[in-house]
C-alpha positions in Angstrom: -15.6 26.2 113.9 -17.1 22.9 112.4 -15.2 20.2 111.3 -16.2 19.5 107.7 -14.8 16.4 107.3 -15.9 14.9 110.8 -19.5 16.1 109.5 -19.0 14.6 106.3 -18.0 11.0 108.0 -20.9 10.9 110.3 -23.3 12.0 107.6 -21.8 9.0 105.2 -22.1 6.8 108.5 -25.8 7.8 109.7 -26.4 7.4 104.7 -25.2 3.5 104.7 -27.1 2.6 108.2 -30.3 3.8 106.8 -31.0 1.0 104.6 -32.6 -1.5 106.9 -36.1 0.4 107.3 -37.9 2.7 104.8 -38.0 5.8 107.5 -36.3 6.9 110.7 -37.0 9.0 113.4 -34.1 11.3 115.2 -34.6 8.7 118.2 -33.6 5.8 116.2 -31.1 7.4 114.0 -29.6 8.7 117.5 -30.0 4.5 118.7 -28.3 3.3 115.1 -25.4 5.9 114.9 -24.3 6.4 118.1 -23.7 9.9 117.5 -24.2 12.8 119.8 -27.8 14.7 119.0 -25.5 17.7 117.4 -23.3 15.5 115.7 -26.8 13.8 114.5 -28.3 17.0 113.2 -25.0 18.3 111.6 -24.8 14.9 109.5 -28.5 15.2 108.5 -27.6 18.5 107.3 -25.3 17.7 105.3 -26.9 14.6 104.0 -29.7 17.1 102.9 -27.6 19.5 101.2 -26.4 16.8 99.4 -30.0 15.9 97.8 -29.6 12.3 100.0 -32.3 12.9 102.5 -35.2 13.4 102.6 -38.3 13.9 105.4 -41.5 14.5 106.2 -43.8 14.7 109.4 -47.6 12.6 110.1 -49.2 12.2 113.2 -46.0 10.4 114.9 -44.0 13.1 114.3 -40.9 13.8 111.7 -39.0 10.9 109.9 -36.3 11.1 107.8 -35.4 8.1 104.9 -32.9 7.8 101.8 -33.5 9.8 98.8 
């Protein structure tokens, strides 16, 4: 099973790192985190659930930024 709590750590992690730029991509939310690809998409999840994410796609692909 998942660990909750872990996923609820990195997500709060991946939240407070997002503040430098207006929007992210995977690749540099992977670069800033230092989480695993799965941990990555398990905190995003979360961070979405949560109403603090939000993201979009244009020509260069998905991006994610702080709600």
């Amino acid at each position: 099973m998942f660990n909750t709590q872990l996923i609820q750590q990195n997500s709060l992690r991946v939240y407070h790192r997002m503040k430098e730029m207006y929007r992210y991509t995977f690749n540099e939310l992977e670069k800033i985190s230092a989480l695993t690809s799965t941990e990555l998409c398990l905190a995003l999840l979360e961070l979405q659930r949560q109403g603090r994410l939000a993201y979009g796609k244009d020509d260069n692909g998905v991006y994610y930024r702080r709600t």
